[in-house]
C-alpha positions in Angstrom: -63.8 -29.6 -1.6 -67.5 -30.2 -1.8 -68.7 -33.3 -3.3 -72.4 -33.7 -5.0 -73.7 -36.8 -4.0 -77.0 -36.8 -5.0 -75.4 -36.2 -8.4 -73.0 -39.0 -8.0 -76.0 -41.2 -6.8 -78.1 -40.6 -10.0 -75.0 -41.5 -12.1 -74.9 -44.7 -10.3 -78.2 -45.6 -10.4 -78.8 -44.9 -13.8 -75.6 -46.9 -15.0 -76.9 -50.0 -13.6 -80.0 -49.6 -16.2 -82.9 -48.0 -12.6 -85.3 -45.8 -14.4 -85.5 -42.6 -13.2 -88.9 -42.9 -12.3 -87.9 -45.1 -9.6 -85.9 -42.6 -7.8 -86.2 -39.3 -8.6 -90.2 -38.4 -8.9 -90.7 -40.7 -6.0 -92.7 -40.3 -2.4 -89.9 -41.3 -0.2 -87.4 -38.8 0.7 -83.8 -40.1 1.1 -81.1 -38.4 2.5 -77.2 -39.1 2.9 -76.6 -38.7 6.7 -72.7 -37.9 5.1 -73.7 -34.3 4.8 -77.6 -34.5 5.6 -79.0 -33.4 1.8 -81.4 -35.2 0.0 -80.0 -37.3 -2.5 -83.3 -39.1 -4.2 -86.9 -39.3 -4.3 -87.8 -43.0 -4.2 -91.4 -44.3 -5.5 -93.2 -46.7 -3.1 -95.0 -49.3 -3.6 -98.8 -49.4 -3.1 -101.0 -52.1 -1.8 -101.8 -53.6 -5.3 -97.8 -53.9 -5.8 -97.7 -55.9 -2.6 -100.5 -58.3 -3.8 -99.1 -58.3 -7.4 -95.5 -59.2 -6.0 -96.5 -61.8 -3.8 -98.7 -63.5 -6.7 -96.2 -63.4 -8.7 -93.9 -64.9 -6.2 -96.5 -68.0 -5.8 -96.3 -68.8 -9.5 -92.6 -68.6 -9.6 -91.9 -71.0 -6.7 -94.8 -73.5 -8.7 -91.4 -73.8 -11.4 -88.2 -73.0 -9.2 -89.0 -75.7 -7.0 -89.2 -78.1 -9.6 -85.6 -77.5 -10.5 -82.3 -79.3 -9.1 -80.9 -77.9 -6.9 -77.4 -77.5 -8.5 -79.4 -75.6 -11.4 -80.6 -73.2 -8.9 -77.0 -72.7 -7.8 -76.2 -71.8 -10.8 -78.2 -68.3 -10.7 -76.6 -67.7 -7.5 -73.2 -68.1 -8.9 -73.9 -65.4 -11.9 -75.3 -63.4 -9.0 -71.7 -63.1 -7.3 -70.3 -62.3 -10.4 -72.5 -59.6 -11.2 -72.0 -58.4 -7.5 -68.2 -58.7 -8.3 -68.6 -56.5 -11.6 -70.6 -53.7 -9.3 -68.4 -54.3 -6.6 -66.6 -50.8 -6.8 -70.0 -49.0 -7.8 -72.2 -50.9 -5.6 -69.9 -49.9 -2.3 -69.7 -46.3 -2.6 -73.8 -46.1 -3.2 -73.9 -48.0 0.2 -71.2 -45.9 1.9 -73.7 -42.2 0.7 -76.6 -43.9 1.7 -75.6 -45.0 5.2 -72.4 -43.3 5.7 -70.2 -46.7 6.4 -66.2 -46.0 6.1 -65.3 -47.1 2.4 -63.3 -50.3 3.5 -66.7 -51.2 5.7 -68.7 -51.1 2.8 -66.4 -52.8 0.1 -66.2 -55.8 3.1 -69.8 -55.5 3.0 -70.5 -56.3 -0.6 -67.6 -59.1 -0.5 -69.5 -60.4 1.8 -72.4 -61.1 -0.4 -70.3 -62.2 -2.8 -68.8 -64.8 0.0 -72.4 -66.1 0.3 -73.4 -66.7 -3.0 -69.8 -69.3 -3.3 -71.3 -70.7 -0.1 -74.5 -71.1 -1.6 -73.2 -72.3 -4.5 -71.9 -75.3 -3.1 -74.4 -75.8 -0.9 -76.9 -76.6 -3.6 -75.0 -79.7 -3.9 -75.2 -80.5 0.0 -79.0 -80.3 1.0 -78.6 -83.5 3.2 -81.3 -85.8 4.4 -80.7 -88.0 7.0 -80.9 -92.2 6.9 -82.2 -93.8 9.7 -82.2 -97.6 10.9 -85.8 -98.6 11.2 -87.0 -101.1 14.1 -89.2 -103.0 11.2 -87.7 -105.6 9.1 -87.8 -104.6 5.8 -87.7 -101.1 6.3 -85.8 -98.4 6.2 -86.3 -94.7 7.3 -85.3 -91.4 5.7 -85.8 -87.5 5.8 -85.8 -85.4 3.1 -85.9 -81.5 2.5 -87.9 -79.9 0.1 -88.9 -76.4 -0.4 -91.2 -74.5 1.7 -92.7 -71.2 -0.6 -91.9 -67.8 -0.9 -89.2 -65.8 1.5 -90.1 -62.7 2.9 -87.1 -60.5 3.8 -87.1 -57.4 6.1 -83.6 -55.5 5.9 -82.6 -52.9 8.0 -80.7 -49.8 7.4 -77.2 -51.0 9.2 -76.2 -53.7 6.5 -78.7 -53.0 3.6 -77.1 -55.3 1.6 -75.4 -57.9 3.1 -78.3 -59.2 5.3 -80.5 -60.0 1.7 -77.6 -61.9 0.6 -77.7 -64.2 3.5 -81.6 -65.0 3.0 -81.7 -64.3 -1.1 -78.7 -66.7 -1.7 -79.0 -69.5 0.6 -83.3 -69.4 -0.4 -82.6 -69.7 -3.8 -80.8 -72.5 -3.8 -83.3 -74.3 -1.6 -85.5 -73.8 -4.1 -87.9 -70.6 -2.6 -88.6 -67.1 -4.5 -87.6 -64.1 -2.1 -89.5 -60.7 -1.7 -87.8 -58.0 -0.3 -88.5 -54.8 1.8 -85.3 -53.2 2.8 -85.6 -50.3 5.2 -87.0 -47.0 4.1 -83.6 -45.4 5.4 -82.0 -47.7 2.8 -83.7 -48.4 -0.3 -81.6 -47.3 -3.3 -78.9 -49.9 -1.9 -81.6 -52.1 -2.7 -83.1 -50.8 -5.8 -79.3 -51.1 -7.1 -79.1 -54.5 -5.9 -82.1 -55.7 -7.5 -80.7 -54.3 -10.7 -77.8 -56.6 -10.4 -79.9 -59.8 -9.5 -81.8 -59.0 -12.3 -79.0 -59.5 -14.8 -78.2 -62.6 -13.3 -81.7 -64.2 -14.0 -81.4 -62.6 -17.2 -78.1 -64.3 -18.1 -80.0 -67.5 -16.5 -82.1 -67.4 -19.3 -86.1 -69.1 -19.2 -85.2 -71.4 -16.1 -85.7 -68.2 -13.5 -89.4 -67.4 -13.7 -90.6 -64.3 -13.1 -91.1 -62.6 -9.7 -88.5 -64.9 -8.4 -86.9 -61.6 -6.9 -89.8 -59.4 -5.5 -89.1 -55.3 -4.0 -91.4 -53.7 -2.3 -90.6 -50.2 -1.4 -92.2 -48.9 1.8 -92.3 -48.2 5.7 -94.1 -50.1 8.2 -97.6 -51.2 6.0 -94.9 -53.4 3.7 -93.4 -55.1 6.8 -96.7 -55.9 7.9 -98.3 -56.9 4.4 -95.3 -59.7 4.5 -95.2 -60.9 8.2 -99.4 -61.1 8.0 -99.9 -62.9 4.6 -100.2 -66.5 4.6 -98.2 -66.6 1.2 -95.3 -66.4 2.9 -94.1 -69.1 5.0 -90.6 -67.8 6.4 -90.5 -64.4 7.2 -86.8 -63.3 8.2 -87.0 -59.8 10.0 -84.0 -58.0 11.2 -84.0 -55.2 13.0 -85.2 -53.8 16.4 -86.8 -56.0 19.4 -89.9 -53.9 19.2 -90.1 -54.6 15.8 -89.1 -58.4 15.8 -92.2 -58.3 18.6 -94.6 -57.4 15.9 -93.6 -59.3 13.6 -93.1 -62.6 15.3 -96.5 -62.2 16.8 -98.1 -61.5 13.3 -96.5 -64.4 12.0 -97.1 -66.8 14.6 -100.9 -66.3 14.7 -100.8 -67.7 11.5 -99.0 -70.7 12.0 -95.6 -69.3 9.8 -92.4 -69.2 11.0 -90.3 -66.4 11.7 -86.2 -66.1 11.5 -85.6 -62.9 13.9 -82.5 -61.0 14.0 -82.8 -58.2 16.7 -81.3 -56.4 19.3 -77.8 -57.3 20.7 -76.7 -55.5 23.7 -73.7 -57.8 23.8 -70.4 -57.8 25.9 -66.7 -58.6 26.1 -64.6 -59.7 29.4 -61.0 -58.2 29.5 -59.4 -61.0 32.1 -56.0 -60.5 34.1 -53.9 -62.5 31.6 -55.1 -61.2 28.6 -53.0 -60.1 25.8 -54.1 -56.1 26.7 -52.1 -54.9 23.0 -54.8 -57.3 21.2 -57.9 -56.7 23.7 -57.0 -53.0 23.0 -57.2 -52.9 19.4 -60.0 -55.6 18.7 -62.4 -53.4 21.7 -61.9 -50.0 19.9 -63.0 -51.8 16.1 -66.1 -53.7 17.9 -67.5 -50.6 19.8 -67.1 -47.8 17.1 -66.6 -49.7 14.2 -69.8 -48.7 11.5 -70.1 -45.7 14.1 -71.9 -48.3 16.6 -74.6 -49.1 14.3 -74.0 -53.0 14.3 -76.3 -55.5 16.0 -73.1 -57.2 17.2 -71.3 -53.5 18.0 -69.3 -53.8 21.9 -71.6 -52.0 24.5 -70.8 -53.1 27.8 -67.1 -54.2 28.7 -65.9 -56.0 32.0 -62.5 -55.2 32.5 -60.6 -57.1 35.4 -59.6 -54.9 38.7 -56.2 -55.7 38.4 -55.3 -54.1 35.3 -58.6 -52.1 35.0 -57.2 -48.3 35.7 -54.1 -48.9 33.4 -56.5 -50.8 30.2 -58.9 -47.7 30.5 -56.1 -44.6 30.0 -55.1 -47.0 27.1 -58.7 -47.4 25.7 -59.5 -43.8 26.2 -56.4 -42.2 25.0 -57.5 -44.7 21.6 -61.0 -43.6 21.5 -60.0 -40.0 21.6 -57.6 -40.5 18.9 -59.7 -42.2 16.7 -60.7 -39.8 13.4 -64.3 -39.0 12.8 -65.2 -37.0 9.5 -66.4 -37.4 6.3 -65.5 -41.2 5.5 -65.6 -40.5 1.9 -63.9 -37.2 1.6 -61.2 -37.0 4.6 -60.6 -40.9 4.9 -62.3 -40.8 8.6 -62.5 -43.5 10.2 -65.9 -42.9 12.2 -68.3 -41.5 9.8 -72.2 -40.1 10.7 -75.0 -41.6 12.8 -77.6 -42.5 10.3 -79.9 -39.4 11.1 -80.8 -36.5 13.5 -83.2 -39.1 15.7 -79.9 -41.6 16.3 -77.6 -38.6 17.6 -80.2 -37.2 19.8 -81.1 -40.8 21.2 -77.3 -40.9 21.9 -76.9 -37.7 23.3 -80.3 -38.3 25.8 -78.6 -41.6 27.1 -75.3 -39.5 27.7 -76.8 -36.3 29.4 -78.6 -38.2 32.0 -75.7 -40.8 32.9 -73.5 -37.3 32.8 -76.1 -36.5 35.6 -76.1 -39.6 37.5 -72.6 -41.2 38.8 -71.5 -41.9 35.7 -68.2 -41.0 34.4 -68.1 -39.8 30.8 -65.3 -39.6 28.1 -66.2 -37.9 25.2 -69.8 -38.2 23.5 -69.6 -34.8 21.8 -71.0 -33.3 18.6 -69.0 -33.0 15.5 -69.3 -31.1 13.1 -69.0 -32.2 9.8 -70.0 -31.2 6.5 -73.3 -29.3 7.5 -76.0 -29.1 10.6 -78.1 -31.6 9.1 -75.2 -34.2 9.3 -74.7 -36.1 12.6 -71.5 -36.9 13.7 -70.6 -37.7 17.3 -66.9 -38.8 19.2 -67.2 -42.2 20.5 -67.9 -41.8 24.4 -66.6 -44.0 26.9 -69.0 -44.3 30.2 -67.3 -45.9 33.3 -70.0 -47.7 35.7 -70.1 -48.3 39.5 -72.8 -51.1 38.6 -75.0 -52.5 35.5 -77.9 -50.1 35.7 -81.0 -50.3 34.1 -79.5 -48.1 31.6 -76.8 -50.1 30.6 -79.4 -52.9 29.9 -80.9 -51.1 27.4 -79.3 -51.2 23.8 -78.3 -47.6 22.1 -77.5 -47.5 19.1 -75.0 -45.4 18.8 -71.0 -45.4 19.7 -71.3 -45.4 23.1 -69.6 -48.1 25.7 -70.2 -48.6 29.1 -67.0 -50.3 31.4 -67.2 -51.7 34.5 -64.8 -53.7 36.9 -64.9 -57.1 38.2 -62.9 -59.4 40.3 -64.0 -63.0 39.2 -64.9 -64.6 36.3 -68.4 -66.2 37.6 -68.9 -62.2 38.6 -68.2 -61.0 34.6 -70.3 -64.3 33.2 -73.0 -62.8 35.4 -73.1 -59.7 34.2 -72.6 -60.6 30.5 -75.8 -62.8 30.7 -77.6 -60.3 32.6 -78.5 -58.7 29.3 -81.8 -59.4 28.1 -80.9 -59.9 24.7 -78.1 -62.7 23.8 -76.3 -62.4 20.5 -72.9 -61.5 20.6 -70.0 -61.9 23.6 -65.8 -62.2 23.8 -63.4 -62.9 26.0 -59.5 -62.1 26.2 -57.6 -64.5 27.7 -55.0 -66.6 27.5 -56.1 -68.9 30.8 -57.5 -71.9 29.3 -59.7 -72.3 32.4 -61.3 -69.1 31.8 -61.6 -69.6 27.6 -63.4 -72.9 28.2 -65.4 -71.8 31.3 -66.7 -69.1 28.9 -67.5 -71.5 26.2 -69.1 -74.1 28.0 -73.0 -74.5 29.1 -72.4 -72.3 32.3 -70.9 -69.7 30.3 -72.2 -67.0 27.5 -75.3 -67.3 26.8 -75.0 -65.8 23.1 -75.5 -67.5 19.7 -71.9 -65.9 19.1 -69.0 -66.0 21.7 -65.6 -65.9 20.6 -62.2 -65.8 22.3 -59.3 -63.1 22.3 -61.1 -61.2 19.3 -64.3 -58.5 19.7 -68.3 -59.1 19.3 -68.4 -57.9 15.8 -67.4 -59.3 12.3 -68.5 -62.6 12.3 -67.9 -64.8 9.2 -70.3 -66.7 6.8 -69.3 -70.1 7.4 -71.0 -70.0 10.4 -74.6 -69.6 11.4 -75.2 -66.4 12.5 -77.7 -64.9 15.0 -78.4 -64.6 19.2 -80.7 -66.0 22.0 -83.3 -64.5 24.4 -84.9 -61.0 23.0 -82.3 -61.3 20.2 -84.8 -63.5 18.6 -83.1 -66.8 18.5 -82.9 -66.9 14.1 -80.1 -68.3 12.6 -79.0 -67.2 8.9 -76.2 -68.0 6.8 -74.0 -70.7 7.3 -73.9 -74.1 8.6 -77.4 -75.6 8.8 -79.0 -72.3 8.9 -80.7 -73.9 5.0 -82.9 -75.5 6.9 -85.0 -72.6 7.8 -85.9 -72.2 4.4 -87.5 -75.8 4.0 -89.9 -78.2 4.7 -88.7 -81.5 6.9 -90.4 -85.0 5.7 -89.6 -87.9 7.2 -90.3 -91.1 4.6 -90.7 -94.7 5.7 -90.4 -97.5 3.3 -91.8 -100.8 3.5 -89.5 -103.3 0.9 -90.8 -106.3 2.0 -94.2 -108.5 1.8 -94.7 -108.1 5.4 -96.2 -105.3 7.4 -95.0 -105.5 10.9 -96.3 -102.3 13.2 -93.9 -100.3 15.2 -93.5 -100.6 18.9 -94.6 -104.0 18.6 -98.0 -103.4 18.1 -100.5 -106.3 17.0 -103.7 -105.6 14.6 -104.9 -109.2 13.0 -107.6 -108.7 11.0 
């Protein structure tokens, strides 16, 4: 049975109050890649909008600033209960727009809610340090205050979830955020807006407007952001050639840039791991959101001992493994966001197919229509760690290669020129610390006995090298989104100089 999206889209837009004007009689063409029709016309926004949004943004952080910082916590809190209201609605919009398996996206708007109760409380927790001073009569001590407008660029691959990390934990340090999501995303975004603009509503007076800018746009709105001196922290995700751009743009004018790029990252299957766990937690972090995570599996190391037995397992899994329609057959693997993704793919898998590669699957499915892009999850065993396999595709496609010794997989595993994400499976505590410790991984993220992808909130989040070396979300990732002062006070009658330095007048 057929199932009208673009219908289902405009019911869902218009129910959360988006004029029709916004995405229907619109410039910007957006497509499901579930079936490959065009679901909405999206209006952009000029060069005046970017100027009007960004001014708008100054005057807002001149009052949001001045508030306390458990008042600004409490916008973010009626944010995650909007987000909890829209929850249902909110998910399936994401899923047509992008394609993501329904429990993918549901776990995806969770996880904005998840952040806004971690920001929450972390309005109450903006900690300055105290410091002993070397002066009698004085005492030393930082403070946090905060720094001006966000600017956040969203990709495609979590149009949601990735604003949530930067909108929540800004507002609550007491910065205004403006927005371009990616232009294969932005009704996610439009509907999200919708919902943080009840909140401020419900806030009442306190939330100023153009606290929450949107600009809707291609590459001239990323730029506008990462060039404008208005914005002090620009947080980009997305590509390494894009994260060049825009940490150049923003460096030559002094600002400072939170990157979230590329991640061609890597697991190590060692002789003692648990292979029933390896197996199951490999096959979720290299197909899982049809390979179109930053943190996705692409490169796995696989012990010699138990390699030719792990890989029948592994393909027999990924051959198994559903792909369809996530939203009409309950597939598990849905599309590849669009016709330039598959061929991509399929380039990378042609010439491999032509070199010494061996190839498991890879193909073409079809599904729905031939304007929807559906491929099996392909398995490519390596002789070595080409030049290929240093290169990140974005797609479902993982490349396996033996080793003998652990010092062999860490070197391969670093070899990568980006550095986010990395696991090991193991159950020799030798290995698991060797792994972990300085002449290990070289990724922000390395776990143990679990794969590369899903990493919580509680934790900062983001990867070395050409990954960018950002940090978003949790732990002391707030402090991106502030200004450090250091304050020293003299309480005393005396003014002695540090370093015991003399000046008599």
């Amino acid at each position: 049975m057929s199932v009208d999206y673009a219908k289902e889209v405009d019911s869902i837009l218009r129910d959360l109050g988006i004029s029709e004007t916004e995405f229907i009689a619109g410039t910007l063409s957006v497509s499901t890649p579930l079936t490959g029709e065009q679901i909405a016309k999206v209006a952009m926004s000029n060069d005046s909008q970017f100027r009007v949004a960004t001014e708008a943004a100054r005057d807002a952080f001149d009052s949001w600033r001045l508030l306390p910082a458990p008042r600004r916590g409490e916008l973010v809190r009626l944010l995650g209960n909007e987000l909890r209201a829209e929850k249902a609605a909110l998910a399936r919009l994401l899923s047509i727009e992008v394609g993501k398996i329904p429990s993918e996206s549901l776990g995806e708007i969770q996880e904005m809610i998840d952040v806004c109760d971690f920001a929450v409380g972390l309005s109450r927790q903006l900690y300055g340090l105290a410091m002993p001073s070397e002066r009698p009569q004085h005492r030393i001590v930082e403070q946090w205050h905060p720094i001006g407008p966000i600017a956040v660029i969203s990709a495609f691959n979590f149009p949601a979830a990735v604003w949530s990390w930067n909108a929540a934990v800004a507002l609550v340090t007491g910065n205004p955020v403006v927005w371009k999501p990616s232009e294969k995303a932005p009704l996610t975004a439009l509907a999200v807006s919708a919902i943080a603009k009840r909140a401020c509503e419900k806030f009442g007076q306190d939330a100023p407007h153009g606290l929450l800018g949107l600009l809707i746009g291609k590459a001239d709105a990323g730029e506008f952001l990462a060039n404008s001196g208005s914005y002090p922290v620009v947080s980009a995700t997305g590509s390494t050639e894009m994260g060049r751009s825009v940490g150049r743009q923003v460096a030559d004018r002094f600002g400072r840039a939170i990157l979230e790029l590329g991640g061609n990252n890597a697991s190590i299957v060692t002789a003692t791991a648990d292979l029933e766990l390896a197996l199951r937690a490999v096959v979720f972090a290299a197909v899982g959101t049809t390979g179109q995570r930053c943190t996705t599996l692409r490169r796995l190391f696989v012990h010699s001992r138990i390699y030719d037995s792990f890989i029948d397992k592994l393909k027999t899994a990924f051959g198994s493994v559903t792909v369809g329609d996530p939203l009409q057959d309950g597939a598990l693997i849905g599309p590849l966001i669009d016709q330039h993704a598959y061929h991509q793919a399929q380039d990378v898998l042609t010439q491999l197919g032509a070199s010494d590669a061996i190839v498991h699957g890879g193909e073409r499915v079809q599904v729905n229509s031939e304007s929807s892009f559906y491929m099996r999850p392909a398995i490519v065993e390596m002789a070595e760690q080409s030049e290929q396999v240093l290169r990140e595709t974005f797609a479902p496609i993982l490349y396996v290669l033996r080793y003998d010794k652990i010092d062999e997989a860490l070197a391969l595993n670093n070899a990568a020129p980006q550095g986010l994400s990395s696991s090991i499976f193991s159950t020799d505590v030798r290995e698991i610390e060797t792994f972990l410790s300085a002449c290990g991984s070289d990724c922000g993220i390395a776990n143990v006995n679990m794969g590369t992808s899903g990493a919580e909130i509680g934790g900062a989040f983001g990867g070395e090298k050409q990954t960018g070396g950002g940090r978003e979300c949790g732990s002391d990732a707030w402090k991106s989104y502030m200004r450090r002062q250091t304050n020293s006070i003299n309480y005393g009658n005396e003014l002695p100089l540090a370093q015991g330095v003399s000046f008599e007048l």
